[in-house]
C-alpha positions as CSV (number, residue, x, y, z in Angstrom):
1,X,-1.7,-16.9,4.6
2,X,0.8,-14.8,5.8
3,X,1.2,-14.8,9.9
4,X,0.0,-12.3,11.9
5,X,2.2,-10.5,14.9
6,X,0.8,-10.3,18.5
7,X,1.1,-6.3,18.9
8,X,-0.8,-4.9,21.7
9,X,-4.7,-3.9,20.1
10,X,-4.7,-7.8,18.5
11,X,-3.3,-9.1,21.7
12,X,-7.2,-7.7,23.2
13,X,-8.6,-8.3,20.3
14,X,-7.9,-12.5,20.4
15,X,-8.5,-12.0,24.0
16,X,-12.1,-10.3,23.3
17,X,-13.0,-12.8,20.4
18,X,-11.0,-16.4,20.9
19,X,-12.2,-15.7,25.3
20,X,-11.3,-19.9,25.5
21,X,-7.6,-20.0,24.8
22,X,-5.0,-17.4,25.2
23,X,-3.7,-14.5,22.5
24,X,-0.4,-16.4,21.8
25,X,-2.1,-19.8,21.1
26,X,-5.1,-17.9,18.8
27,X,-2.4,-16.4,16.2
28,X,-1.0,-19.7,15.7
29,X,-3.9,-20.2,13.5
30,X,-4.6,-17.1,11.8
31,X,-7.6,-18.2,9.6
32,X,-9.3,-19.1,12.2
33,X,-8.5,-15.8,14.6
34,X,-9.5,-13.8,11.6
35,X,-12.9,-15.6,11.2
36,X,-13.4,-14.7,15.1
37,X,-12.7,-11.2,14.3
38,X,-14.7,-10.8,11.7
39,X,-17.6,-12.4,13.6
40,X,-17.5,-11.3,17.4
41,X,-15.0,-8.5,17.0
42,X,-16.2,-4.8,17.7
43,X,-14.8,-2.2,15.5
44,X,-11.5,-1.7,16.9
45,X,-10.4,-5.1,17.0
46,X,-11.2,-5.0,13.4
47,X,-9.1,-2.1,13.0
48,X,-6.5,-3.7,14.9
49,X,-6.7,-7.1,12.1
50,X,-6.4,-4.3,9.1
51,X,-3.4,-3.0,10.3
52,X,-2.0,-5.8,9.1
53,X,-4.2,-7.8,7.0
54,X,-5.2,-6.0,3.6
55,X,-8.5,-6.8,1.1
56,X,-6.7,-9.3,-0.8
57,X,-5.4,-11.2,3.0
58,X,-8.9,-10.9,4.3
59,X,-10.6,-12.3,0.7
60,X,-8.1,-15.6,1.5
61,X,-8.8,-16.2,5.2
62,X,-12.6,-16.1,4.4
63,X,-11.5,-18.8,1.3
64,X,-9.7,-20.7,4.4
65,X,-12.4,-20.0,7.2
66,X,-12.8,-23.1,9.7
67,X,-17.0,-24.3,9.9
68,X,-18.9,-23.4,12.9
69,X,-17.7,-19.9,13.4
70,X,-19.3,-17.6,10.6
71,X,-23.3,-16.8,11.2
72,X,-25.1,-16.4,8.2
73,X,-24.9,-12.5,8.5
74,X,-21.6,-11.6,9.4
75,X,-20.7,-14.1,6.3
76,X,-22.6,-12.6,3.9
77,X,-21.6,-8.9,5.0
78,X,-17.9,-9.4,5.3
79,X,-17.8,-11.2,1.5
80,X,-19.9,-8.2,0.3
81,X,-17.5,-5.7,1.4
82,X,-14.4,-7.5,0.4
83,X,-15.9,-7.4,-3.3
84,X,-17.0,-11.5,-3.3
85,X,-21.1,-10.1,-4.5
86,X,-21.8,-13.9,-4.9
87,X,-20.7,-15.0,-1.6
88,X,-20.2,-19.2,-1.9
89,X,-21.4,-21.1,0.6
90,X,-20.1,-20.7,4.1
91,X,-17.4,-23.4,5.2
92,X,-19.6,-26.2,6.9
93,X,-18.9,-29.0,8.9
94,X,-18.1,-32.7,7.0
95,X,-19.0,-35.8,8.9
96,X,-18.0,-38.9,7.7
């Protein structure tokens, strides 16, 4: 995935969404920023991810989502309007 820069409406955004760790720490891992996004975010911090993430980089975040963050609904509506009709199984949690 390609990284994402800090600019100011991601900066609140991270803040908003990833409330446990600061902005500079969340972009580090960007899969997992963008599955907070897509989860807690309002509509302007989602905004503020497409400025820089197209379709095609959203499609593969949600292919490298982390378990435990997705619900059930905001997984099955962000697959159905990135074009993924069939959305697979949300990532889950492997104990061993």
């Amino acid at each position: 995935m390609k990284p994402l820069v800090l600019t100011p409406p991601l900066r609140r955004a991270a803040e908003r969404c990833v409330w446990y760790e600061p902005p500079e720490a969340a972009i580090r891992d960007a899969p997992r920023l963008v599955a907070h996004i897509l989860t807690f975010g309002s509509i302007e911090d989602v905004g503020a991810l497409r400025t820089q993430y197209s379709d095609e980089d959203l499609r593969e975040a949600l292919q490298a989502a982390p378990p435990g963050i997705f619900d059930a609904r905001s997984w099955a509506y962000w697959n159905l309007v990135l074009g993924r009709y069939d959305a697979p199984a949300p990532p889950t949690r492997r104990f061993r």
